[in-house]
N, C-alpha and C positions, 0 to 999 in steps of 0.2 A: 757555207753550207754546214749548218750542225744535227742534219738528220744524220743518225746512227744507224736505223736497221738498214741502210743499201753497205753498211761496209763489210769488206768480206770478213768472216770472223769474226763480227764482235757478239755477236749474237749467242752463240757458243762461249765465246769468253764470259759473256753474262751468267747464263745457265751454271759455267765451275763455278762462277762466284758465290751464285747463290745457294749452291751446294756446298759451297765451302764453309760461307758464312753460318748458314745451318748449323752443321754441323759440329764447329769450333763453338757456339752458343750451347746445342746440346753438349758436347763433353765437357766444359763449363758446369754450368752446373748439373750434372750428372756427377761428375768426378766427386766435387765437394760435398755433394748430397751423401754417395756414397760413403765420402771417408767419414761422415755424420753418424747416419742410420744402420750401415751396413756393418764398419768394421770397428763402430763407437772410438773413433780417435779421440786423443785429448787434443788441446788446443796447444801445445808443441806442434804436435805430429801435423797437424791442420796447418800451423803456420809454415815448416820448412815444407811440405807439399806444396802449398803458394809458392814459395821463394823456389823452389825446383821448375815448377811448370812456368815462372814468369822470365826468370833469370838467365834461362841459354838467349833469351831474344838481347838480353844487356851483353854479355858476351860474345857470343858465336854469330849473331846476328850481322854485324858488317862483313865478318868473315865470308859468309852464305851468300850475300850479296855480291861480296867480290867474286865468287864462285860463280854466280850465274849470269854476271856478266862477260864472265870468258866463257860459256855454254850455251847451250840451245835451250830456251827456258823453259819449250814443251814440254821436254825430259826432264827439268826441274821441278816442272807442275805435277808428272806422274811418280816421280819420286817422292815427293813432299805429300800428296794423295795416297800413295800406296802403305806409304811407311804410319799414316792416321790413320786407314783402315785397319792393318795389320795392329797397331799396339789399341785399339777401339776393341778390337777380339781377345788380344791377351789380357788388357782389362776385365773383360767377364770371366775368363778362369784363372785370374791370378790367387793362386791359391793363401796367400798369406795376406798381413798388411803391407810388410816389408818390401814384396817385390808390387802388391800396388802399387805405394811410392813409386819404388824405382820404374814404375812405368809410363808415371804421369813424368818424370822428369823427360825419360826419351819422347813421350806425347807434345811437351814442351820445346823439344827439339825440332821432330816431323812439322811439328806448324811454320816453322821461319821460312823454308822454301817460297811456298806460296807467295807472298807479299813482292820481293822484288823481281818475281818471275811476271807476275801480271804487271808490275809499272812497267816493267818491258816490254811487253806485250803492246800494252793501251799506247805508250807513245810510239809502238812503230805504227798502230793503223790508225789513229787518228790524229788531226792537223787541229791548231790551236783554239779552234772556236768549240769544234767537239771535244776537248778537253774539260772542257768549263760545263756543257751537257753533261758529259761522263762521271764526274762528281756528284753531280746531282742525282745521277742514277744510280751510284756505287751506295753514297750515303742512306739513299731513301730504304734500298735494298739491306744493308745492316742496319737500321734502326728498325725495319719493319721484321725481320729476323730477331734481334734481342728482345722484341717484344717478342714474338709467336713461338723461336725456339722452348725458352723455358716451359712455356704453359704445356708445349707437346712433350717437353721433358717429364714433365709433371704427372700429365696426362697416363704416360704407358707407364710410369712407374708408379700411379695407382691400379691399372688396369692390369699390368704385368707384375714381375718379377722389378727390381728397383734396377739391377741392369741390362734392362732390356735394351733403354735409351741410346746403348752406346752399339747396338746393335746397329740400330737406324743409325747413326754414326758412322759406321764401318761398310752399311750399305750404301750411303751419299756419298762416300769416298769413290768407290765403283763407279758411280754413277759420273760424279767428276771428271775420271778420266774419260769415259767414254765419250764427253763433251769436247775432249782436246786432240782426237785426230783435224779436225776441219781448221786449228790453229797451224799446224805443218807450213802452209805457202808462207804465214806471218813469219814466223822465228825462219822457216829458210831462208827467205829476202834478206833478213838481219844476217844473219852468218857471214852472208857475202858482203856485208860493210868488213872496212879495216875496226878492230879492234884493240884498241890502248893497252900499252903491257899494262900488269898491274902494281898500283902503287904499294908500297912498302909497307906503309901504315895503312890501314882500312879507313882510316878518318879522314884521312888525306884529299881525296876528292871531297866530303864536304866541305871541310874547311878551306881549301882552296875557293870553292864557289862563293860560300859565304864571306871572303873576305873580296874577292872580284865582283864580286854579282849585289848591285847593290838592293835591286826588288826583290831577291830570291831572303839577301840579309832580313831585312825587315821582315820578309814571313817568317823565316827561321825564328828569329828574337819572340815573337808574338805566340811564336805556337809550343815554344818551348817553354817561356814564361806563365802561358798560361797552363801546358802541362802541371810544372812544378807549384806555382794555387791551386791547380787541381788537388794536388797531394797533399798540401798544408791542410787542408779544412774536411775532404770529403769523407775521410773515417771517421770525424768526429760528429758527421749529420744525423747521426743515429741516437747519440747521444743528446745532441744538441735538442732535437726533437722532442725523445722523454725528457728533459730538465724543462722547455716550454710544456710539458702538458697534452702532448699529440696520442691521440691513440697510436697504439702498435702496428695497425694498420695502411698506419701514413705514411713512413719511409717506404714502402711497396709502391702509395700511389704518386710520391716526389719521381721511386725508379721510370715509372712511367710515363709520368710528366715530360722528363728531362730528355723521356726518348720520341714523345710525342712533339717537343721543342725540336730538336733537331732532325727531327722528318718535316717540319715545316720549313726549319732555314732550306733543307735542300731543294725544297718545292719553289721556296723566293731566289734561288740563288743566283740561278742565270741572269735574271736578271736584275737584281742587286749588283752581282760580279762587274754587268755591262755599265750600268751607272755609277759604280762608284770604285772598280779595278781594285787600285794599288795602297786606297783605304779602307778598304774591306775588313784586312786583318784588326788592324788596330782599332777601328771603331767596333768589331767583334770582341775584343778583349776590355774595351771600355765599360759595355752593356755586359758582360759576363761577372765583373768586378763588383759594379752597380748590384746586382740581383743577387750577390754574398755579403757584399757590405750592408744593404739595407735591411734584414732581419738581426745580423749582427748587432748593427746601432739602434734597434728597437728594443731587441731584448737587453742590453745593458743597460738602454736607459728605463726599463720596468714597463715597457708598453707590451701587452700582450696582443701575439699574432696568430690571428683566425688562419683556420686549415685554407681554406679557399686561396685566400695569400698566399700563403707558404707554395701551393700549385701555380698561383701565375705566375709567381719568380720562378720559379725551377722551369716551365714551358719555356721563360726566356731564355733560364740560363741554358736548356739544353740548345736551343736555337742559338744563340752567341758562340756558343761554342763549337758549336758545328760551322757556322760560317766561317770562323778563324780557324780551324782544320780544315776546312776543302780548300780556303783559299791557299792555304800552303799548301796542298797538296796539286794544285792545279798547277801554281806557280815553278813546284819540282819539276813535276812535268813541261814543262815549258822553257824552265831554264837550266835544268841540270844539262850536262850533257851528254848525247844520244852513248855514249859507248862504256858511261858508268855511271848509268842511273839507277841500274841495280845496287851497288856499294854506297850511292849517296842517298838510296830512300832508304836502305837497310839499318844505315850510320845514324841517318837521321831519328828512326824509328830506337835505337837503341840509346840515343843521348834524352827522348821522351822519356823511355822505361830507368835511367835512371834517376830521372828529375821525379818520376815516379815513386821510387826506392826512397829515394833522401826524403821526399816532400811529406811522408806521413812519420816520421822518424821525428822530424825538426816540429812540425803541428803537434804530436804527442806532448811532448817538452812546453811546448808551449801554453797549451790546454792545461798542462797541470801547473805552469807557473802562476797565469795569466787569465785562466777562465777560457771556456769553452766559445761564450760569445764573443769576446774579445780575439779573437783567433778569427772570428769572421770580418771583425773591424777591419782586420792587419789584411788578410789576407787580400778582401774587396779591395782594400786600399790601393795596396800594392798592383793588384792587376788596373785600377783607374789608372794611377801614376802613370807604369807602364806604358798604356795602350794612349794614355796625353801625350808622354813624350815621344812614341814613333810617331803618333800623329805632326807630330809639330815639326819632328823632321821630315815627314812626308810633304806634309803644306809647304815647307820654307822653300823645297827642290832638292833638300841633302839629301834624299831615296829616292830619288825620282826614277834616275838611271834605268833602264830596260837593257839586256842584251849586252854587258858590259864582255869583256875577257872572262871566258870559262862558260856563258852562257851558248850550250851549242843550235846551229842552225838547225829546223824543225822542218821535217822531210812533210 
């Protein structure tokens, strides 16, 4: 049974989400707009504002994890809510540049709650088929949010004052909680399971999984590899673009693309997921490689590529990539186990942000040794290889395994 609206709660859990997601999309770019127009930063200040708002999630993020797995995660949801509204406000009357900064890095903070508070959530009220729904529904819900936040971001800060935006920000936060008393029976059912002391290292439960769990392995490798090509090539697309000849207007419509791609894999997912499970990830990271390598090996060899192109690969690649995200994300859910699956989406989440970190650092260097398209060569490359070789350990049976040791049983 994979209908969702009869379960108690999720319905409400949807409604935060989509308030959350919102929201996080507007002070997104709100924040950055502002430190633009508003308080004319230079591009230091703009960079370590990045690294503030990105970098508690590399950090602090397992830790939050481990935290909310020994807690009630309603009270996680309303803490992590409350503390986005609250600095959403102190953002509009921060009176200097100085304490903006410092208040996007606490904004930066406020948002890690969330995340491992809902994977708790979702796997205590849904059983393994509505997992695979529930993806498809989280997905569609932030791709269709990345699209619409901005433009509304846009919207009141031509209509208004430029932060206005984070007003409505600070209002959906409000709005959030008010969605989460009806979770209450969820997290108190949970309470009453036994609960695992917690481990030493915060990393500990993934790495344990990942080295037991052999389908859970395989999604990990796929989604992490493809994070870190994420970060090799995707600061240079802007680039790469003007050196081909694009108007200015193109990288906007690739952003788009890429998110119109992957509201479509969530639309196919279900049933791809059913047909094709535990190669999902890896033939997702095969066709994402494919649609970075193939502009790359056109422009080095002096073939020029029509805008039109340039959009059907990015629809793919946002769709490959999105299929090899849910599917790990379904697969956590599935096989993490129930009493730290807050610490292992958190851990998980924060081994992405730093493959994130490194990945445009290492593409930099390379772009300026090697050419900007040749950076797409590598990079495609790299994830085809990749996504061959877990394939081939998938085919042979050496990932086969479901449910090993560390994989917990699914209420």
């Amino acid at each position: 049974m994979t209908d969702m609206n009869s379960v108690p709660g999720y319905k409400a859990l949807l409604a935060a989400r989509c308030t959350s997601s919102v929201a996080l999309w507007l002070d997104f770019t709100l924040i950055f707009s502002l430190l633009s127009y508003h308080w004319h930063a230079d591009a230091i200040t703009i960079g370590v504002s990045s690294a503030l708002y990105g970098l508690p999630g590399l950090v602090l993020g397992p830790f939050l994890g481990s935290l909310t797995d020994r807690r009630n995660p309603v009270v996680m949801l309303v803490i992590s809510y409350l503390a986005r509204g609250v600095t959403s406000v102190l953002l509009i009357v921060a009176p200097d540049l100085q304490v903006f900064v410092l208040l996007v890095l606490i904004k930066g903070i406020a948002n890690l709650g969330a995340m491992p508070a809902e994977q708790i959530l979702i796997r205590s009220m849904l059983n393994k088929d509505q997992l695979v729904s529930n993806a498809s529904v989280m997905t569609a819900v932030d791709q269709l949010t990345k699209i619409c936040a901005p433009l509304a971001a846009a919207g009141m800060t031509g209509l208004y004052r430029p932060a206005a935006g984070l007003g409505l920000s600070a209002a959906l936060a409000i709005v959030g909680i008010l969605c989460l008393p009806a979770l209450r029976r969820v997290a108190s059912s949970r309470t009453r399971q036994a609960v695992s002391a917690p481990s030493r290292w915060h990393y500990g439960p993934l790495l344990q999984l990942a080295r037991e769990n052999r389908r859970f392995r395989q999604a990990f490798v796929c989604v992490l590899w493809l994070t870190a090509i994420l970060g090799l090539y995707d600061p240079q697309l802007s680039l790469f673009l003007k050196e081909e000849g694009m108007p200015a207007a193109a990288f906007g419509m690739i952003v788009s693309c890429t998110a119109g791609g992957a509201l479509a894999g969530a639309l196919a997912f279900r049933t791809l997921h059913r047909r094709h499970g535990r190669h999902l990830p890896s033939a997702g990271l095969v066709a994402f490689g494919l649609t970075v390598l193939l502009p790359g090996g056109l422009a080095t060899g002096g073939v020029a590529i029509p805008l039109p192109l340039w959009l059907a690969l990015w629809i793919a690649n946002g769709g490959a990539y999105g299929l090899t995200a849910m599917s790990f994300g379904v697969t956590l859910q599935q096989e993490s186990p129930v009493e730290v699956i807050g610490t292992v989406s958190a851990a998980a989440r924060s081994a992405q942000l730093g493959a994130l970190v490194l990945g445009p650092l290492l593409g930099a260097s390379m772009g300026r040794l090697l050419g900007i398209p040749l950076v797409f060569v590598l990079s495609g490359s790299l994830a085809v290889m990749g996504g061959v070789v877990m394939l081939w350990r998938t085919q042979g049976g050496k990932d086969l395994v479901v449910g090993q040791a560390g994989s917990a049983e699914h209420p």
